[in-house]
C-alpha positions in Angstrom: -52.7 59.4 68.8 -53.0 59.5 65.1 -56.0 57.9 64.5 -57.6 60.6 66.8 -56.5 63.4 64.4 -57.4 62.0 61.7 -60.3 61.5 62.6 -61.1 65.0 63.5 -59.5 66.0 60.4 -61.7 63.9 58.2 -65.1 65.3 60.2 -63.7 68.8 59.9 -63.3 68.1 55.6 -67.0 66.9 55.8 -68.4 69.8 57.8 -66.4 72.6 55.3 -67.7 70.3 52.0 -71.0 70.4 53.7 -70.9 74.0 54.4 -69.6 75.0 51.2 -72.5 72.8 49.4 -75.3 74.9 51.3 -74.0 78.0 50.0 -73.7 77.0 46.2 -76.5 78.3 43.7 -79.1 76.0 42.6 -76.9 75.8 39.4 -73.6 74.8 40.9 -75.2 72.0 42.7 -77.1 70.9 39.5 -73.5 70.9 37.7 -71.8 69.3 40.3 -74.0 66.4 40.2 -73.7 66.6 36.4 -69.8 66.4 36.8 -69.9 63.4 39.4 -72.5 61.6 37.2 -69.8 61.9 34.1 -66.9 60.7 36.5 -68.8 57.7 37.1 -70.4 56.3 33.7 -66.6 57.3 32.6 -64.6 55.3 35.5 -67.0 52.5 36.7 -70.0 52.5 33.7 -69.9 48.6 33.9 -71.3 48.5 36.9 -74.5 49.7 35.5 -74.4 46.8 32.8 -74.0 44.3 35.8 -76.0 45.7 38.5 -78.6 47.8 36.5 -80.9 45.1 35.0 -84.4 45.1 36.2 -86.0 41.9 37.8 -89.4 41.8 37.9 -90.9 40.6 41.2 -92.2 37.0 40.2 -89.5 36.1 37.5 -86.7 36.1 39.5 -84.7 33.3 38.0 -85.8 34.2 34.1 -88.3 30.6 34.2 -91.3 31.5 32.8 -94.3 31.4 35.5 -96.6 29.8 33.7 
């Protein structure tokens, strides 16, 4: 019985975050995204060191191709 409100509970948070994001200005939403981008580089920026370098498509291993 629970896990069937919770459930509802967590799709009624989405729908009011979703509802409350259509009606923000084009400002809030770009300062929002400003804020979650800071929370991220300032909590998990590591993950951009390990998972953020490019490969180009026929170097894959770093050999040299020729």
């Amino acid at each position: 019985m629970l896990r069937n409100k919770t459930g509802l509970l967590l799709a009624g948070l989405a729908a009011f975050g979703y509802y409350k994001y259509s009606k923000m200005t084009p400002e809030q939403k770009n300062s929002l995204i400003e804020k979650g981008k800071d929370l991220l580089n300032k909590n998990f920026g590591g993950l951009e060191n390990m998972f953020g370098k490019k490969v180009t498509p026929g170097n894959q291993n770093g050999s040299n191709p020729l």
